[in-house]
Structure formats: C-alpha cells, structure tokens
C-alpha positions in Angstrom: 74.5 -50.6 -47.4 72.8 -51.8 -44.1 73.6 -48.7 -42.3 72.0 -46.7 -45.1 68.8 -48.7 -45.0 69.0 -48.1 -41.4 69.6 -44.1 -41.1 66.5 -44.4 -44.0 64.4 -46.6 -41.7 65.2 -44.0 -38.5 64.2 -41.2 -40.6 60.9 -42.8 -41.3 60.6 -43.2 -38.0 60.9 -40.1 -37.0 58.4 -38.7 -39.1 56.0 -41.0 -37.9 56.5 -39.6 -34.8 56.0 -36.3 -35.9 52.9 -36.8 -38.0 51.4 -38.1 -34.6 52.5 -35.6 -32.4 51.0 -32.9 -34.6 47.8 -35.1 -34.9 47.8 -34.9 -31.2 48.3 -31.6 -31.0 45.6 -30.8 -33.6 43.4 -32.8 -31.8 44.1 -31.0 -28.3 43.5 -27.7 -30.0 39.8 -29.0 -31.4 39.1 -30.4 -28.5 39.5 -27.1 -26.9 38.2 -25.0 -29.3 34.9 -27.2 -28.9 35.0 -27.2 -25.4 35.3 -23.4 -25.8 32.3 -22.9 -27.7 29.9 -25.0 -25.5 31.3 -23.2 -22.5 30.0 -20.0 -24.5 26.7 -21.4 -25.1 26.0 -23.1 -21.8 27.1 -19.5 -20.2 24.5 -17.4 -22.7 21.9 -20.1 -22.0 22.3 -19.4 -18.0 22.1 -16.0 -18.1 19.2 -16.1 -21.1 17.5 -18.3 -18.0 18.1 -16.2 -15.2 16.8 -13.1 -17.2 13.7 -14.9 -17.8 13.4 -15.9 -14.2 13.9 -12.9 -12.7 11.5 -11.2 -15.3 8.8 -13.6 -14.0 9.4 -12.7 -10.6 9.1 -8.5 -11.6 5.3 -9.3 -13.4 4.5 -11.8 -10.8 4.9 -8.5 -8.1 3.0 -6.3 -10.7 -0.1 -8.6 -10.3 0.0 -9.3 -6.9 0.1 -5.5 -6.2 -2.4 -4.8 -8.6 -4.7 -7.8 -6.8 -4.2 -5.9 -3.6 -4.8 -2.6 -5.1 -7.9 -4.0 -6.3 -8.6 -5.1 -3.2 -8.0 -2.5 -1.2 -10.7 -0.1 -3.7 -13.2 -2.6 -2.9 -12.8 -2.3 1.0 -12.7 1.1 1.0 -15.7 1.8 -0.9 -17.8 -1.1 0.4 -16.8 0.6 3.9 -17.5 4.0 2.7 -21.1 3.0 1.1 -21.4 1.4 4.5 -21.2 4.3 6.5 -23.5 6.9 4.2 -26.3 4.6 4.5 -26.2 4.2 8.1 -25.7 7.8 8.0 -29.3 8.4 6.2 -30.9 5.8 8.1 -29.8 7.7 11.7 -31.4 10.4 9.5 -34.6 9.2 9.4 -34.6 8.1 12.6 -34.9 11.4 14.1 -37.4 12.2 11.5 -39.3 9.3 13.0 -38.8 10.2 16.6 -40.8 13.6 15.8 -43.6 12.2 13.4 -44.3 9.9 16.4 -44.9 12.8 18.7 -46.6 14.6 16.0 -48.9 11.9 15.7 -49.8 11.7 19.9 -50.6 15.2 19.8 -53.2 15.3 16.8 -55.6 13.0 18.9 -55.4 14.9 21.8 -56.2 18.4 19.7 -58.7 16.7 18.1 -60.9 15.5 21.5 -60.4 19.5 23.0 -61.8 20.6 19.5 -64.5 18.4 19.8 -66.4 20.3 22.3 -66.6 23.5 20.4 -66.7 22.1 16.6 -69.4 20.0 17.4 -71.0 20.3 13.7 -67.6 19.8 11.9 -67.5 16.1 12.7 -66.6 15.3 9.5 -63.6 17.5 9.8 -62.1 16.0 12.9 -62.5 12.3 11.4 -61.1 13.3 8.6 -57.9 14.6 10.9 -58.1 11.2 12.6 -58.0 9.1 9.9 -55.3 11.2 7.8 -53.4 10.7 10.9 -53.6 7.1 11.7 -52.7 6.0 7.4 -50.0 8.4 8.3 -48.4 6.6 10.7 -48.7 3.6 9.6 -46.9 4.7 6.6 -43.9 6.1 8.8 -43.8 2.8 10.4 -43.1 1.1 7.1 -40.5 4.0 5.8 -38.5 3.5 9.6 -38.5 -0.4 8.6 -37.3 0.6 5.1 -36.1 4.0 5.1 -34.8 5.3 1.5 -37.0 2.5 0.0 -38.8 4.1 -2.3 -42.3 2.4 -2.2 -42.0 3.1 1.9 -41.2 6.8 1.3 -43.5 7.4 -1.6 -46.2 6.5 0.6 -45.2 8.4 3.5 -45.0 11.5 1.6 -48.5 11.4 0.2 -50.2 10.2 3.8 -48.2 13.2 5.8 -49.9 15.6 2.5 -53.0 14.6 3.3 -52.3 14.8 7.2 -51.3 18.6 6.5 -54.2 19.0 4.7 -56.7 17.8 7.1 -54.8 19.7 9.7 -55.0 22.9 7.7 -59.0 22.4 7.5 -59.9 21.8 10.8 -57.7 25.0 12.1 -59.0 27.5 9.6 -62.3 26.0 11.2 -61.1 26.8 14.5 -60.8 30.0 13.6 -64.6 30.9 13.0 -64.6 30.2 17.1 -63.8 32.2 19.5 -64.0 30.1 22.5 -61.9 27.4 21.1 -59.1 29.8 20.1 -59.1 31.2 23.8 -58.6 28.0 25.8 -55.5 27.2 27.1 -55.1 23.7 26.3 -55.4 24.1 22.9 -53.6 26.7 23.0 -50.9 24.6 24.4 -51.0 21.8 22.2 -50.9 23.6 18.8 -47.7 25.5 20.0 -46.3 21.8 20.7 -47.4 20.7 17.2 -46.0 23.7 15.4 -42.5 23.3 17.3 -42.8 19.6 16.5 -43.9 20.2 12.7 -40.3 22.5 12.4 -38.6 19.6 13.9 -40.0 17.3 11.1 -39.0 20.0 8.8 -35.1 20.0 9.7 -35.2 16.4 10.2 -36.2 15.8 7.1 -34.0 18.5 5.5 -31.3 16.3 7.3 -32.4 13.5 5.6 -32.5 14.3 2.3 -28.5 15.4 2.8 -27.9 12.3 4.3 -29.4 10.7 1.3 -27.7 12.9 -1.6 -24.5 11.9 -0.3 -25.1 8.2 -0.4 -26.5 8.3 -3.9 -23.6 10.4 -5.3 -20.9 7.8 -3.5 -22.9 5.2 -5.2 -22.8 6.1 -8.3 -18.9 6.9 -8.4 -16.6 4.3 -10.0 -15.2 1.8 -8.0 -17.9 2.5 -5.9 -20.4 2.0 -8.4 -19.7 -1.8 -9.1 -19.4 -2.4 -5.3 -23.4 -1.2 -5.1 -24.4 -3.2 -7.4 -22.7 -6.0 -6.3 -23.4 -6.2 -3.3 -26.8 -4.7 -3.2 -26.6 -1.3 -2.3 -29.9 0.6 -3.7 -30.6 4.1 -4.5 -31.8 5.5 -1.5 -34.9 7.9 -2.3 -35.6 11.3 -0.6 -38.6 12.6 1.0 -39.6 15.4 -1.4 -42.6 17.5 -1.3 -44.0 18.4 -4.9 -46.4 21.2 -4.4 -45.3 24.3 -3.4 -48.6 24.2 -1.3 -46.8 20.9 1.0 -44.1 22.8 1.5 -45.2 24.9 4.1 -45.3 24.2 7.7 -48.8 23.4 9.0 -49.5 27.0 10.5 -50.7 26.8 14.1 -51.6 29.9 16.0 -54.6 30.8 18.6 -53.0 34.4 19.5 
C-alpha cells in the first residue's frame, strides 16, 4: 500500500512538471509573438519617419530653388531696365550736344542779319528770346531726360524757336544783299546740317525710349519698376505736322 501511494504521489509529480513546462513554453511563445509584433511596428514607424524626412528635404529644395529662381528674374530685369535707361539717357545726350551748337549759331546769325533787317527788330528779338527759353529748357531735360515735365517743356520752347527762325528767314528773303553775303551764307548751312542732326538724334531718342517703356511694362519687369522706381520715360514728340519739318535754311 505505501508503494502505491508513492507511484500515485510520482505521477502527480510528474504532471506538475509538465503543467509548468508547457506554461513555460506558452509563455516563451507570447513573449515572442509580442516581441514580434513591436518589432513590426517599431520597423513601419522608422520607415513612416524616414519617408517623412526625406519628403521634407525634396520640398525644402523646391523652395530654395524657387527663391533663387525668384531671385535670379529680379536681377535680370533690374539689370536689364538698368541698361535701356542709360541707353535713352546717352540718347539724349547727343541730342543735347547738337541743340547746344544750334543754340551758339542763332546769336551769331542774328548779329550778321542785323545790319540788313534793320526794321525787323522785333523779329530778331523775337529769335533771341525763343532761343535763350530754349535752352534753358534743354538744360533742364539733359538734367532729367525722359521726365516728362523737362521734355514737355523742351518741345514747346524748340516750337517756338522754329517758329521764330522760320520768320526771320522768310524775312531774309525780301533782301537781296543779306542772301548774298558769305557769312550768312555760312552759318545757315551750319544750322541746317545741325537742325538734321537734332532730327536723327532725336529720332534716336525716341527708340531708345520705346524700348525702355516696353521692358517696363513686361512682367517680372514690371514689379521691378515700380519697385524700385523706374518711371515711364517720355518721348520728344512733335504734334503738328507744321513742327515736323526741319527749319529750312537756304541763301542759293
């Protein structure tokens, strides 16, 4: 009887050991299984994180380039609007390097007329003083040039210089005398070469000045102007077809 309630006690035994090896085993296999599935979602949030990274990095490049694309317009244009204004501004230059010799010529015409249009007095002041508003309007357009107050003016002053001009030599040619004489012969030849030379100079201008305007008022060049206070340059137009001719000179 003792050995039976021994064999009993070694059978219950071992299943004890049993039931705790499988609860061991069990508990290896959960433990794994768990382990498993945080190794999953550790690995899917490293990559989620690295895809976000790297898609940070790709807009981050998108803005810089646009940045420097932006910045690149602006140069460009600023450069460009730049160079067509001191483009116009040469332009007027030479127009301003012929009114000036324009100008020293109509006082010495003036004095060798004086001797034969000796009762057209009024006439020749009138020539002196057309002159004289004249060039002080060019100075102010060569200070300014494409401002429009500056060339507004100097349009209607060299009008009513060509005008006086006009008078005094359909006077001169009621007189015989004055029409032969060499020195004014001399000097109306120089004033009608110099009066062509305003004329293309002018013409040169007014290109000049087109091509500025047209640049500034193309986008991105547009918002540069008027940021950075680039104005419309103005032309030197002549209204009348009356002004547009050339002041006609001839004692032949």
């Amino acid at each position: 009887m003792y050995s039976g309630v021994v064999a009993a006690r070694e059978v219950d035994d071992g299943h004890a050991r049993v039931s705790t090896e499988v609860h061991f085993l069990r508990g290896c296999v959960l433990s794994r299984d768990l382990d498993a599935g945080g190794g999953r979602r550790y690995g899917a949030e490293s990559r989620s994180s690295t895809l976000q990274r790297g898609g940070n990095r790709v807009i981050g490049w998108i803005v810089l380039g646009v940045l420097v694309l932006v910045v690149v317009l602006a140069v460009t244009a600023y450069n460009r609007l730049v160079e067509l204004r001191n483009r116009y501004k040469n332009a007027f230059s030479q127009i301003d390097v012929q009114l000036k010799r324009r100008y020293d010529l109509i006082p010495n015409l003036v004095e060798t007329a004086k001797g034969y249009l000796k009762h057209e007095r009024q006439t020749l002041e009138a020539v002196i003083v057309a002159r004289n508003q004249a060039s002080t309007a060019a100075q102010r357009a060569a200070a300014a040039p494409g401002d429009a107050t500056a060339m507004r003016e100097l349009a209607g002053a060299e009008t009513a210089l060509g005008g006086a001009l006009g008078r005094m030599f359909a006077l001169a040619e009621a007189y015989p005398d004055l029409k032969s004489n060499t020195t004014m012969s001399q000097l109306s030849e120089e004033l009608s070469s110099t009066e062509n030379k305003v004329a293309f100079a002018r013409q040169a201008y007014n290109d000049a000045v087109m091509a500025y305007n047209t640049v500034r008022e193309i986008f991105p060049a547009s918002i540069i102007a008027g940021a950075t206070g680039f104005a419309e340059a103005r032309l030197w137009e002549i209204e009348r077809a009356v002004e547009r001719e050339v002041v006609k000179v001839s004692f032949a």
